[in-house]
C-alpha positions as CSV (number, residue, x, y, z in Angstrom):
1,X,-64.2,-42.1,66.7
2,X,-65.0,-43.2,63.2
3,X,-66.2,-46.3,62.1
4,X,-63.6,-46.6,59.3
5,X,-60.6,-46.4,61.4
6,X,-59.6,-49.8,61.9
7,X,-56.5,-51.1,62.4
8,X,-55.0,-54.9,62.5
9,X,-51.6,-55.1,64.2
10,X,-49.3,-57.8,63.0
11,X,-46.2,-58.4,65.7
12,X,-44.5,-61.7,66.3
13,X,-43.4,-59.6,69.6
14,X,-46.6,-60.4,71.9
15,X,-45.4,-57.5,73.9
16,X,-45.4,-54.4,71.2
17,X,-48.4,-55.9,70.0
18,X,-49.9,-55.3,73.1
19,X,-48.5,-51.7,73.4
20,X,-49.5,-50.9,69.9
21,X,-52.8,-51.9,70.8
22,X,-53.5,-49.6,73.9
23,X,-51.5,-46.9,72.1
24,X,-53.9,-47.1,69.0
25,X,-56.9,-47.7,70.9
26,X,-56.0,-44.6,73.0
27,X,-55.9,-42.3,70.0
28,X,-58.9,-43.4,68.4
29,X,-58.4,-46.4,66.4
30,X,-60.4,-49.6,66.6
31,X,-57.7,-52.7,66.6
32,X,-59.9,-55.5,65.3
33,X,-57.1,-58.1,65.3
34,X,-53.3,-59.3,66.2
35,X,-51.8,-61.5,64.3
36,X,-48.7,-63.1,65.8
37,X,-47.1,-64.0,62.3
38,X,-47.8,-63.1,58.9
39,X,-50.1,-66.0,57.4
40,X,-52.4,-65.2,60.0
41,X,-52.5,-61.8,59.1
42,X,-53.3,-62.0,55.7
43,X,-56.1,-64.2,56.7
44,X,-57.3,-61.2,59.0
45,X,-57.2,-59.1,56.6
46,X,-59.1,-60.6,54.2
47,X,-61.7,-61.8,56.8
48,X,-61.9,-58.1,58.7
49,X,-61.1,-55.9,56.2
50,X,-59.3,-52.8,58.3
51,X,-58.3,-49.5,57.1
52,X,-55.2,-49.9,58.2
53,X,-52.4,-52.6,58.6
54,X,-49.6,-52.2,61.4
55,X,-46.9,-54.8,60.6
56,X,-43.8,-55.0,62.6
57,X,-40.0,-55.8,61.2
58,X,-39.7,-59.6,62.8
59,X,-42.6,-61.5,61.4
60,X,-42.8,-64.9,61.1
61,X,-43.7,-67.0,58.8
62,X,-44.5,-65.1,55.9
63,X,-42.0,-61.8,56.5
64,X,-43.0,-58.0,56.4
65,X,-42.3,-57.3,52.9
66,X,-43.9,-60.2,51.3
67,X,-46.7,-59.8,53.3
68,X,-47.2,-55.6,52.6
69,X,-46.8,-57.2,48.8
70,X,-49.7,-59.6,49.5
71,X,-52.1,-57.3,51.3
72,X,-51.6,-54.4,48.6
73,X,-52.3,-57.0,45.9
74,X,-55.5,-58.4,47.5
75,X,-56.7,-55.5,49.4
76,X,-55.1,-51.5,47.8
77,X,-57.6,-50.0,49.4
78,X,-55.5,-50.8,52.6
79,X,-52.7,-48.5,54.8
80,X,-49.8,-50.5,55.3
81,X,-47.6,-49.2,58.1
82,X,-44.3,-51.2,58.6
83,X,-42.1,-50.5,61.0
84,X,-38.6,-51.8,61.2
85,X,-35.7,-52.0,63.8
């Protein structure tokens, strides 16, 4: 596994957050947070710094879009995966 594949999964669902996690971890990635709403993911992000950004449809407090706006703004080096319902 390489040191640069890290991933932060953002999920207001506690229990796809947790599947995502074992999932990811199980192919290689390194999840080096969950967030359970959106504020605290952009924190993450700008405190850990991952390659990647999983973000799931029903986020609170600070939506999916807005937040994939934010992180691409303060952070383009970063993936941003959404994934809707």
């Amino acid at each position: 596994m390489s040191e640069d594949r890290t991933v932060l999964v953002a999920s207001g669902d506690r229990l796809f957050a947790s599947a995502a996690r074992r999932y990811l971890e199980r192919i290689g990635w390194r999840v080096i947070a969950v967030a359970g709403d959106g504020l605290q993911a952009l924190a993450a992000v700008g405190r850990q710094r991952p390659t990647a950004v999983l973000v799931i449809s029903q986020l609170p407090r600070l939506g999916p879009a807005a937040l994939a706006r934010q992180i691409r703004r303060r952070h383009p080096a970063a993936h941003i995966v959404v994934v809707g319902n």
